[in-house]
DRENDO-1510 file (C-alpha; in Angstrom, 1 decimal, always signed):
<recs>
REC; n; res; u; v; w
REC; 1; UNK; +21.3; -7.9; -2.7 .
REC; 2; UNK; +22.1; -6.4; +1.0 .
REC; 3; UNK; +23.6; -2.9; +0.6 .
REC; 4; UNK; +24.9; -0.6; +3.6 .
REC; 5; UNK; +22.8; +2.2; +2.6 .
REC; 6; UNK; +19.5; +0.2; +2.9 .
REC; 7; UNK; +20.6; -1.8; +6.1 .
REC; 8; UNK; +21.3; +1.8; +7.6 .
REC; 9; UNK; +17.6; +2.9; +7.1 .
REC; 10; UNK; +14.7; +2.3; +9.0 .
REC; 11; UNK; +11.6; +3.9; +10.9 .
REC; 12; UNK; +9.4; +3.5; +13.9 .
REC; 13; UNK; +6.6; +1.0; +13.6 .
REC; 14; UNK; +3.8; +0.0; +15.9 .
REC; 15; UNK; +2.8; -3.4; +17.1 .
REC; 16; UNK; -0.4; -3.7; +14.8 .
REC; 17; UNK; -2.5; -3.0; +11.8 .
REC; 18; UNK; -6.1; -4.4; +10.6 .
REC; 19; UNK; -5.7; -7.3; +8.6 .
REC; 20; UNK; -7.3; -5.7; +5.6 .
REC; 21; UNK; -3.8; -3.2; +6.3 .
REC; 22; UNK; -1.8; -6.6; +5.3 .
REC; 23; UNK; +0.0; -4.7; +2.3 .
REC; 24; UNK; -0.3; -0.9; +3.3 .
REC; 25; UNK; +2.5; +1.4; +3.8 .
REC; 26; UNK; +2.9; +1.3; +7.8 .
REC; 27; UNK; +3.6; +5.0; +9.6 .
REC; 28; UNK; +3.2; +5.8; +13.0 .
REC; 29; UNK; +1.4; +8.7; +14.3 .
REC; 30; UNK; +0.7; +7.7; +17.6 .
REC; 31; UNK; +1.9; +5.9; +20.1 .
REC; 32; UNK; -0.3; +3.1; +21.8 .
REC; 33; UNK; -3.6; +3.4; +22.7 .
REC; 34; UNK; -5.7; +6.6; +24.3 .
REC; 35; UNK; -8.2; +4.9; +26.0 .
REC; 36; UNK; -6.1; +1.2; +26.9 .
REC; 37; UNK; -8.4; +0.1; +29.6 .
REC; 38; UNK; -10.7; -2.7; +27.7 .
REC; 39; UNK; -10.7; -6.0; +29.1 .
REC; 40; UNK; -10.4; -8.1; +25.9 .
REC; 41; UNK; -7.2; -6.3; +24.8 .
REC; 42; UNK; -3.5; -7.0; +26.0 .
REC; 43; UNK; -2.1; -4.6; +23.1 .
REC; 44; UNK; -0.8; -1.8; +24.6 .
REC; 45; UNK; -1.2; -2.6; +28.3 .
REC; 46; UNK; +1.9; -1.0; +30.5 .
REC; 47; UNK; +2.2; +1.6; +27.7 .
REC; 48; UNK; +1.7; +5.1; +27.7 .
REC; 49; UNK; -0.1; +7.0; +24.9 .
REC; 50; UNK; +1.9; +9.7; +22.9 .
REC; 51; UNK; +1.3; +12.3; +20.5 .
REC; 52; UNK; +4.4; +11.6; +18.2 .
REC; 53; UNK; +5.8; +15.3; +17.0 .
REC; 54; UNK; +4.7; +16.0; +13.1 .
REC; 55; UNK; +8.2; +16.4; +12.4 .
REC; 56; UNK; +9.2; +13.3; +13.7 .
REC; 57; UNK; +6.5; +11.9; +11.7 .
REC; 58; UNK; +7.2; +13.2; +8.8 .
REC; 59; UNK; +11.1; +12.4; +9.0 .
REC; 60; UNK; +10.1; +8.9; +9.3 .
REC; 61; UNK; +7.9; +9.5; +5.9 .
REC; 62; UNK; +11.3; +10.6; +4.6 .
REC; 63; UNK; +12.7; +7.6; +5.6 .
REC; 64; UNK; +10.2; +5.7; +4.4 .
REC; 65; UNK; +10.8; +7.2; +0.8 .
REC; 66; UNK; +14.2; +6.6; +0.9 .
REC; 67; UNK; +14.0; +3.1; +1.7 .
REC; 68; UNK; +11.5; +2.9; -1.3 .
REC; 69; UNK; +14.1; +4.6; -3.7 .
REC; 70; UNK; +17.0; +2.5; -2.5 .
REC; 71; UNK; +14.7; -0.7; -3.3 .
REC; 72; UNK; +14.0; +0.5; -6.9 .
REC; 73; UNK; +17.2; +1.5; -7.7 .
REC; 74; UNK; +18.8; -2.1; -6.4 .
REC; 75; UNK; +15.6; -3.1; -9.0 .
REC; 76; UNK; +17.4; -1.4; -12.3 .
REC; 77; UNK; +20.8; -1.8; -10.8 .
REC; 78; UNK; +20.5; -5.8; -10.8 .
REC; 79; UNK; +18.7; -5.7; -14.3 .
REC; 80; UNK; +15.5; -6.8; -13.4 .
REC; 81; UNK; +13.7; -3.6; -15.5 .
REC; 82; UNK; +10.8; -3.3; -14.5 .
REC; 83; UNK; +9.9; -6.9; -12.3 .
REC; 84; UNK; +10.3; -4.5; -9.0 .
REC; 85; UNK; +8.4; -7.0; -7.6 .
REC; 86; UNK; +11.0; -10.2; -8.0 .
REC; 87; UNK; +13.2; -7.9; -6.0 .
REC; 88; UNK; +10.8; -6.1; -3.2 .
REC; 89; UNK; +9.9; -9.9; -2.7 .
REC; 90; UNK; +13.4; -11.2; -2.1 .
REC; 91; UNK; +13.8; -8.4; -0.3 .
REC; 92; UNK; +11.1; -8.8; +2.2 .
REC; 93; UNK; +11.9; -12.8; +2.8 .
REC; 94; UNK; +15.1; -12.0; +3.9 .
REC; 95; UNK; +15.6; -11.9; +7.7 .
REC; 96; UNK; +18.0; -9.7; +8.1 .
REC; 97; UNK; +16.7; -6.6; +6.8 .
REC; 98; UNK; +14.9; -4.7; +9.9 .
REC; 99; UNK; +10.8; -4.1; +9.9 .
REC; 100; UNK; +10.4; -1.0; +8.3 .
REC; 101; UNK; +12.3; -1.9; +5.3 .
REC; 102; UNK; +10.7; -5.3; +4.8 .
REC; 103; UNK; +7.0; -3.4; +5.6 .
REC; 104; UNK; +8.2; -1.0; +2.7 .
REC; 105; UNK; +8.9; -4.0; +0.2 .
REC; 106; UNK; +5.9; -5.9; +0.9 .
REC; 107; UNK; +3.8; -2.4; +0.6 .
REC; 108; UNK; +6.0; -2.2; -3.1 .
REC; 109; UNK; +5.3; -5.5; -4.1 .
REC; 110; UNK; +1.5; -5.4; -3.5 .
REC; 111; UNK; +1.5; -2.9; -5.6 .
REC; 112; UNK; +2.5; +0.4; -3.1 .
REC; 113; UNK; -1.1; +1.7; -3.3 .
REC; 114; UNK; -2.2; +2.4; +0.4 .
REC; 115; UNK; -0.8; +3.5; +3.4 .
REC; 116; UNK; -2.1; +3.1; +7.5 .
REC; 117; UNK; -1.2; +5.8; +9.9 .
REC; 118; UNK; -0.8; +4.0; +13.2 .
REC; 119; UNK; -1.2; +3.0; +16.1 .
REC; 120; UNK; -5.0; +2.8; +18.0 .
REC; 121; UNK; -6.4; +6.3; +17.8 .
REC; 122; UNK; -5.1; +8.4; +15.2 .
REC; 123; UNK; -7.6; +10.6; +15.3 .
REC; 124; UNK; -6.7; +12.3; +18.2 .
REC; 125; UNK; -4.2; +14.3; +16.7 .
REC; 126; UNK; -5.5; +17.6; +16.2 .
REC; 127; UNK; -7.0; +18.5; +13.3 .
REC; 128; UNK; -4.4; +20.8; +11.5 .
REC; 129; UNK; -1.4; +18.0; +12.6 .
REC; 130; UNK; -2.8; +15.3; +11.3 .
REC; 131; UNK; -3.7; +17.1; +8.0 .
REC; 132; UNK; +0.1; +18.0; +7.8 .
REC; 133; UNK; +1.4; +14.2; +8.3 .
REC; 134; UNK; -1.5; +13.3; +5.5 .
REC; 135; UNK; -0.7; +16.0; +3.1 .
REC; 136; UNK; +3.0; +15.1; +3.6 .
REC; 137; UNK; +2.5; +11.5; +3.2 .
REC; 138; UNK; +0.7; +12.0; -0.4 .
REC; 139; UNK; +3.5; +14.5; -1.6 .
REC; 140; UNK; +5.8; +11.6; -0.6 .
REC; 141; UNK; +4.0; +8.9; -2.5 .
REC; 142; UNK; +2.0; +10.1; -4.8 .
REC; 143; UNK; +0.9; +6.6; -5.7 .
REC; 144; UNK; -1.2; +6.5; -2.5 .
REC; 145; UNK; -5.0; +6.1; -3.5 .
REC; 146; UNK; -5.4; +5.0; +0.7 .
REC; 147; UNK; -4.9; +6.2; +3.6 .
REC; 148; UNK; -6.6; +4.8; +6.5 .
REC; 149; UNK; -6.4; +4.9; +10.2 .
REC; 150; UNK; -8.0; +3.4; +13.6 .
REC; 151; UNK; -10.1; +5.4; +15.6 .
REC; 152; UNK; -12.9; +5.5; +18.8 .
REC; 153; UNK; -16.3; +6.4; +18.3 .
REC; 154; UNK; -15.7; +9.1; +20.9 .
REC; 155; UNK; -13.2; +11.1; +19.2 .
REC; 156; UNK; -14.7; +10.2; +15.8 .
REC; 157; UNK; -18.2; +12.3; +17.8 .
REC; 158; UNK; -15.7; +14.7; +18.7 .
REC; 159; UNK; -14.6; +16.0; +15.5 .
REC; 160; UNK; -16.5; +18.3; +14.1 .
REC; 161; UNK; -18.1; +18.1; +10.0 .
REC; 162; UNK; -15.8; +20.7; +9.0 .
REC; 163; UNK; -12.6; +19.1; +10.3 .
REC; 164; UNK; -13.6; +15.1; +9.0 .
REC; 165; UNK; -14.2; +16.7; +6.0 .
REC; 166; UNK; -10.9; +18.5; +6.0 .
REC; 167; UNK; -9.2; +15.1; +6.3 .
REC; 168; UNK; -11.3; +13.5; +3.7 .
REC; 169; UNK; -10.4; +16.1; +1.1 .
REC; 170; UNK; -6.5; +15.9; +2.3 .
REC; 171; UNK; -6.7; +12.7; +2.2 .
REC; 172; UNK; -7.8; +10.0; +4.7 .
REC; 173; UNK; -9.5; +7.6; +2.7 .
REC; 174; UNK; -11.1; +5.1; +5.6 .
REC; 175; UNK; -11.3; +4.6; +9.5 .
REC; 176; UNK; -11.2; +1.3; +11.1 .
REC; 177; UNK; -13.7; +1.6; +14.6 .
REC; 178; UNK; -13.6; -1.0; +17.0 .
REC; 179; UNK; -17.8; -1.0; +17.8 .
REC; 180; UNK; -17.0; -4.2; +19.6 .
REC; 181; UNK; -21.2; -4.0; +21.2 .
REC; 182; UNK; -24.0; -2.2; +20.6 .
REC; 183; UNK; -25.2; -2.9; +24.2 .
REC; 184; UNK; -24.3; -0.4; +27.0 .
REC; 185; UNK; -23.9; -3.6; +29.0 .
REC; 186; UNK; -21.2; -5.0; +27.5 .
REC; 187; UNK; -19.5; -1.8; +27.0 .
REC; 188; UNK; -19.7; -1.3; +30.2 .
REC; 189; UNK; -18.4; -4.7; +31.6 .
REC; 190; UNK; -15.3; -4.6; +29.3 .
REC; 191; UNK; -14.6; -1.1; +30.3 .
REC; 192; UNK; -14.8; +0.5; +26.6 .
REC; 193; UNK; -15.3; +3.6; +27.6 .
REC; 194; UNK; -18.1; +4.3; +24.8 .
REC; 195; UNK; -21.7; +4.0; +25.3 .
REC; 196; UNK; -24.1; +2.7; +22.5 .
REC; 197; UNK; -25.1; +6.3; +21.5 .
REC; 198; UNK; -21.4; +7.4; +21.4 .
REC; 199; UNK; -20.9; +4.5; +18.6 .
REC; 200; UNK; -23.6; +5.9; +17.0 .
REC; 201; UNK; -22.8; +9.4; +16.9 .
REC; 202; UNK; -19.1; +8.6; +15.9 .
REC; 203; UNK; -20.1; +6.4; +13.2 .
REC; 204; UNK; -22.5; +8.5; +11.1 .
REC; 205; UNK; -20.0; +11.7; +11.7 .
REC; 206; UNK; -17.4; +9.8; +10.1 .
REC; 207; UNK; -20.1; +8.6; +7.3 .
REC; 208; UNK; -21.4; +12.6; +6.6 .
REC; 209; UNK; -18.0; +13.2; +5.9 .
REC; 210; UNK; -17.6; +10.8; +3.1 .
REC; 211; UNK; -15.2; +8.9; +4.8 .
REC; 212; UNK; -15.2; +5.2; +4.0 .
REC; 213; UNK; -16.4; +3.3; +7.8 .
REC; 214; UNK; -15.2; -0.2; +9.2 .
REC; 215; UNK; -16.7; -0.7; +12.0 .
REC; 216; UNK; -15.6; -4.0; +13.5 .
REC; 217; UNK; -17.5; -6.4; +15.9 .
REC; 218; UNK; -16.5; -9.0; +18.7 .
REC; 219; UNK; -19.2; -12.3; +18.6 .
REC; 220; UNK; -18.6; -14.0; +22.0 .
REC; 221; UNK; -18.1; -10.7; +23.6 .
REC; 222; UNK; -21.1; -10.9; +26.1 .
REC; 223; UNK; -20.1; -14.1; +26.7 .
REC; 224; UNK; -23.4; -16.5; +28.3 .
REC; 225; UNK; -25.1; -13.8; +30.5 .
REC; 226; UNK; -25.3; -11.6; +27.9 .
REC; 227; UNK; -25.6; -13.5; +24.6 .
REC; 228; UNK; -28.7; -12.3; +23.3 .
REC; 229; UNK; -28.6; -9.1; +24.3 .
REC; 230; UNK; -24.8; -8.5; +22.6 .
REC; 231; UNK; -26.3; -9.6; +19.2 .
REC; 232; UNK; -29.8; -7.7; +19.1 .
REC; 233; UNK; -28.5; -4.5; +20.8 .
REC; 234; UNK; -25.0; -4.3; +18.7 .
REC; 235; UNK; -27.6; -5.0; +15.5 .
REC; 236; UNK; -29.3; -2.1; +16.3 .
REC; 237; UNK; -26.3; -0.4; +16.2 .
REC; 238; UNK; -25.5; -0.9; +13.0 .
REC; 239; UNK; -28.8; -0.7; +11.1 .
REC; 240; UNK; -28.4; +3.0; +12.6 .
REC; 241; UNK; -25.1; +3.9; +11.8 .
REC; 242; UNK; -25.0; +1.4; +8.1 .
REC; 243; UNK; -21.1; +1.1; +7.9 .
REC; 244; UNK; -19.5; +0.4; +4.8 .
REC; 245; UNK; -17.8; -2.5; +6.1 .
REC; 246; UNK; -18.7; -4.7; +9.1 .
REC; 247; UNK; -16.1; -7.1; +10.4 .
REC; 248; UNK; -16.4; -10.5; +12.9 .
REC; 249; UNK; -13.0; -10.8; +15.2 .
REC; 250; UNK; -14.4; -13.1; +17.5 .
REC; 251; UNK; -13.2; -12.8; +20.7 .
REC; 252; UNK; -10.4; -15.2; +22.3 .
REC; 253; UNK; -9.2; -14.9; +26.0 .
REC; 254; UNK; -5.4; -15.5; +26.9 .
REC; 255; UNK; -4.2; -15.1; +30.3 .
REC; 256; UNK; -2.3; -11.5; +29.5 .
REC; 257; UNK; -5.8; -9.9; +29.1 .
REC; 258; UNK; -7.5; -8.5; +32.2 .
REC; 259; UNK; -11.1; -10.3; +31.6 .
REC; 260; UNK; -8.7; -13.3; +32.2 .
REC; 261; UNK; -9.3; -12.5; +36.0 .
REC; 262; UNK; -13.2; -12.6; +35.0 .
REC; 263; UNK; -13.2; -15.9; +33.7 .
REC; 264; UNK; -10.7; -17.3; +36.4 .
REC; 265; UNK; -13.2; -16.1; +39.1 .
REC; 266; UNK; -16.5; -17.2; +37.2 .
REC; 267; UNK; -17.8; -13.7; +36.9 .
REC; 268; UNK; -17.4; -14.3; +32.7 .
REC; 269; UNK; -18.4; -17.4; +30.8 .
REC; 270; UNK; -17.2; -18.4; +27.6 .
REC; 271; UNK; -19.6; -19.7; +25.0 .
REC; 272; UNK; -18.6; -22.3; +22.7 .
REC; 273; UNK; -17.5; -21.9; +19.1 .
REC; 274; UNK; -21.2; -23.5; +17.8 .
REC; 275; UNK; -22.6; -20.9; +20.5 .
REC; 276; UNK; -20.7; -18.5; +19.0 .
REC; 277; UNK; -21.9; -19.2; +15.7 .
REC; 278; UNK; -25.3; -19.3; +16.8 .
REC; 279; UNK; -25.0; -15.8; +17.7 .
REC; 280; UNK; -23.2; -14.4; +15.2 .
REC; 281; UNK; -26.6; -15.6; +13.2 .
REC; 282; UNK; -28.9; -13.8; +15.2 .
REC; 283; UNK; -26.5; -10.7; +14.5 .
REC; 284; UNK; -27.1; -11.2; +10.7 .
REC; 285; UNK; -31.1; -12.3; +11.3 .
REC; 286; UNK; -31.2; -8.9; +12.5 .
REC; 287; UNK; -29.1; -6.5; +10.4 .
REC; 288; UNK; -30.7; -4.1; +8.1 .
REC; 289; UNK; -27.7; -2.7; +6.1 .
REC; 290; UNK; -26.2; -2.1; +3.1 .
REC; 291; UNK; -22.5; -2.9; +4.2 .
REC; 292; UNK; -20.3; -5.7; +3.6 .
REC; 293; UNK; -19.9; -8.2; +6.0 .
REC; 294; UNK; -16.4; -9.8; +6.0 .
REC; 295; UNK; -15.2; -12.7; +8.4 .
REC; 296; UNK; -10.6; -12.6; +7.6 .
REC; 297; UNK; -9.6; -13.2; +10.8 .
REC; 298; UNK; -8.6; -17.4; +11.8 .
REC; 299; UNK; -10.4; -16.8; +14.9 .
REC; 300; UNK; -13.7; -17.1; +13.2 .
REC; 301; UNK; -14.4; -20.4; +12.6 .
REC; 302; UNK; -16.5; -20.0; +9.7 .
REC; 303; UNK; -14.7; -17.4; +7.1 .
REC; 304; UNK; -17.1; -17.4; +4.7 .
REC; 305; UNK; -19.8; -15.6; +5.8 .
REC; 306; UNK; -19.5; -12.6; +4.1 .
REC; 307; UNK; -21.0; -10.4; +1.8 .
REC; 308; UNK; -22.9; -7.3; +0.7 .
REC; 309; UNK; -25.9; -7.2; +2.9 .
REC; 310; UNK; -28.9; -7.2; +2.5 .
REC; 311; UNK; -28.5; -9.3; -0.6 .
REC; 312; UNK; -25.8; -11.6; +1.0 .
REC; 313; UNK; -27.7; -12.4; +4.4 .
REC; 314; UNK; -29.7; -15.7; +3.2 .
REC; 315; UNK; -26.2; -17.3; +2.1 .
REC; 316; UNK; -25.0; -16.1; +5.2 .
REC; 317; UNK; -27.6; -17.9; +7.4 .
REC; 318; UNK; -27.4; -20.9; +5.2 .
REC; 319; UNK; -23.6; -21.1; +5.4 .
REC; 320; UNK; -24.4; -21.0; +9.5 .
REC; 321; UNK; -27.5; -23.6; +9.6 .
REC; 322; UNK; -25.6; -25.9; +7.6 .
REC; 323; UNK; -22.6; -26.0; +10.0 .
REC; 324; UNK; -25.1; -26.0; +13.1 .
REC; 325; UNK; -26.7; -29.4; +11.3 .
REC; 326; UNK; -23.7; -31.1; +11.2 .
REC; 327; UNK; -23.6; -34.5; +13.5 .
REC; 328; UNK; -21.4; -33.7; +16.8 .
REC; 329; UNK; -18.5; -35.9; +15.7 .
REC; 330; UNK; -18.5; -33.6; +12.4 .
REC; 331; UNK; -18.0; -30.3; +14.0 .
REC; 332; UNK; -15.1; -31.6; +15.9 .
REC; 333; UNK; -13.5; -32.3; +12.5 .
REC; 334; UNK; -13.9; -29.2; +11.0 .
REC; 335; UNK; -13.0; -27.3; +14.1 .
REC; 336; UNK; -10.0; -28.8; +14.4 .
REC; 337; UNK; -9.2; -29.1; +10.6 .
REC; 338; UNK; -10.0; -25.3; +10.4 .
REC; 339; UNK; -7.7; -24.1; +13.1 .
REC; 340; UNK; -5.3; -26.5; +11.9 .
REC; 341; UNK; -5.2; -25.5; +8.6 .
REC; 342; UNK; -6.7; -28.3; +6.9 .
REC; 343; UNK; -9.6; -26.1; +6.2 .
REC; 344; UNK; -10.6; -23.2; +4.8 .
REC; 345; UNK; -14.1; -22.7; +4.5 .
REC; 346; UNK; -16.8; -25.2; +5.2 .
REC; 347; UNK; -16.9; -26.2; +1.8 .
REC; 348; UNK; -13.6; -27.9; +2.4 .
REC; 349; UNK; -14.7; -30.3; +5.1 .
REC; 350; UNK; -16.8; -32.5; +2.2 .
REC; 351; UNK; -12.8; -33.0; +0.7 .
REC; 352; UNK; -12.4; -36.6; +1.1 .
REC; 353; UNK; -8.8; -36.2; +1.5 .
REC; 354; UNK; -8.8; -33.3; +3.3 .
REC; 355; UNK; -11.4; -35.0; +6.0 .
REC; 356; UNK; -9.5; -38.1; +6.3 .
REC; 357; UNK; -6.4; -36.2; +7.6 .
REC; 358; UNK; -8.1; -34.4; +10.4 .
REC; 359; UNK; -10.0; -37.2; +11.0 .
REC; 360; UNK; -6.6; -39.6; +11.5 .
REC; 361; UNK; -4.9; -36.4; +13.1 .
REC; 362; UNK; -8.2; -37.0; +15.8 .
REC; 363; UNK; -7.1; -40.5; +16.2 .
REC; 364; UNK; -3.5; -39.9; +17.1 .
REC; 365; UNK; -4.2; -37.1; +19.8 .
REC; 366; UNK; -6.9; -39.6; +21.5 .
REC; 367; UNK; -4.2; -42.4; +21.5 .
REC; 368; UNK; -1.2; -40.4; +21.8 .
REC; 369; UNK; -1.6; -37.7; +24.1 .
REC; 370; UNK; -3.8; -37.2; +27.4 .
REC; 371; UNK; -4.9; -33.9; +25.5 .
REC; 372; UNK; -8.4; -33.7; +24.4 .
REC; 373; UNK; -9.1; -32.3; +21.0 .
REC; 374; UNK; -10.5; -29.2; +22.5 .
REC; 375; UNK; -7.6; -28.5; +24.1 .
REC; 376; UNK; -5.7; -28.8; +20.9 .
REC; 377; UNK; -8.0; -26.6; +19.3 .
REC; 378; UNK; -7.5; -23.8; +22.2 .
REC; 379; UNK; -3.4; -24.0; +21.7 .
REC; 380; UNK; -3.9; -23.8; +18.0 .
REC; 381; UNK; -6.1; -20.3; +19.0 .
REC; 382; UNK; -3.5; -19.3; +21.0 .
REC; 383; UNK; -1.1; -19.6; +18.6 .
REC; 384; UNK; -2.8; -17.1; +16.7 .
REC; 385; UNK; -3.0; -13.8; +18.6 .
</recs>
């Protein structure tokens, strides 16, 4: 299945994409991150932000659409008709093609229906550029009933209604905010670079337009000085600015990130995961929107707590009360069966089988190694990010 002319092509990506982005088309815009200064994030640290060219931009869109084309004509070449999928997939688990052409045969075998313009602030661009690389992008791949981008609140509040609404009606379909905290404390302390009001005023710009809004949040983020305040104040937030989407990425801190130093030097203190989850309840107990909650990432320890608010919030709260009830002993198991990957969801800790296995895999650290379980749990985090 390897031809010259495909292992020839390829295009720039960058390092990231939501996970919701899992099977988009994959173009970059920019270059790392505008702002790159907040203290929970190693991403882009040591690299400098760049306005890519549109006509580099749009070459690699050209690339892009020949990679496509190559793919579906090794699809009627090999006589698979019309299973392009069989072939985008064996395409895509094969090592040895490079990134951009595996990214293309995933987005082909998912169905090739969205695209995300990287990398962390796409938005910047000005106006009339990044309606070019959209308008391009569409001509290219028709197909495309997506296109979706990250942006700040702060540029979001910059753009004015006319141009937001410009992109809308090009085409930009959804943009993915990083809210983090409602609380000008935290926002502060992690060096955002955004105040509560900005958030605010970004937000419901981006909403006027008609632009679809994911505004994602970080539970653990005020860590123990600032628990309550984190919750209640990035609530208030949202009830203002009533996102379409709302999504939990709680945080985890690895020694490449600069609040690292903070918790070295006892300035920052984690909570615990059942902390955690006690505040990502008070967060729900006091949300008063119509968006949908989701909870994909593994670093949140309880994935099922999702759904459209405010209809979803009392399974919500029940999901987190009934996990908070559990007997000490029991929320070791699941915590270490979830980030294992024995579990799921909650509802798969009350698997006999399932619970048996974490609960010999317990037994063997405490016998075998000088590792508590906790520790295992943190290098399984690790492993993650």
């Amino acid at each position: 299945m390897i031809t010259q002319k495909l292992t020839d092509l390829s295009f720039e990506l960058g390092p990231i994409r939501p996970p919701s982005e899992a099977y988009s088309l994959l173009i970059r815009a920019t270059r790392n991150c505008s702002w790159n200064r907040c203290k929970f994030c190693s991403t882009y640290k040591g690299q400098s932000f760049e306005l890519r060219p549109v006509e580099e931009i749009i070459r690699d869109i050209e690339k892009a659409r020949a990679i496509s084309d190559e793919i579906k004509g090794l699809n009627w070449g090999m006589g698979y008709g019309d299973r392009l999928r069989e072939v985008a997939a064996a395409i895509y688990e094969q090592p040895q093609y490079n990134a951009s052409i595996r990214n293309v045969a995933l987005w082909l075998w998912a169905g090739s229906k969205s695209a995300f313009l990287q990398d962390a602030n796409t938005l910047i661009m000005r106006t009339p550029d990044l309606v070019k690389v959209i308008a391009f992008l569409k001509q290219a791949f028709p197909e495309l009933n997506r296109v979706t981008s990250y942006s700040r609140s702060k540029t979001a509040a910059k753009k004015s209604a006319e141009e937001l609404k410009e992109l809308r009606d090009t085409g930009l379909s959804r943009l993915h905010i990083g809210l983090e905290s409602g609380s000008d404390l935290v926002l502060s302390y992690i060096q955002k670079g955004v105040t509560a009001a900005d958030h605010i005023e970004g937000g419901k710009r981006v909403k006027e337009a008609n632009i679809s809004l994911c505004e994602y949040v970080m539970p653990g983020l005020g860590g123990r000085k600032t628990s309550t305040e984190h919750s209640t104040e990035t609530a208030k937030v949202l009830n203002e600015i009533d996102p379409d989407y709302i999504r939990l990425r709680s945080l985890h801190v690895r020694q490449n990130m600069p609040l690292w130093e903070k918790l070295k030097d006892g300035d920052f203190e984690l909570q615990t995961e059942d902390e955690v989850v006690e505040e990502i309840g008070k967060l729900i107990e006091n949300l008063e929107v119509t968006s949908q909650l989701i909870s994909d990432h593994i670093l949140n320890l309880l994935p099922e707590i999702e759904g459209v608010f405010p209809a979803a919030k009392p399974k919500c709260l029940a999901i987190i009360n009934r996990y908070l009830a559990l007997p000490p002993d029991e929320k070791l198991n699941f915590r270490l069966g979830r980030r294992a990957g024995y579990y799921e969801k909650l509802d798969d800790f009350y698997d006999a089988s399932r619970h048996h296995r974490v609960e010999e895999a317990i037994k063997r650290i405490n016998s075998e190694t000088s590792d508590s379980i906790d520790n295992v749990i943190l290098y399984l985090k690790n492993s993650f990010i």
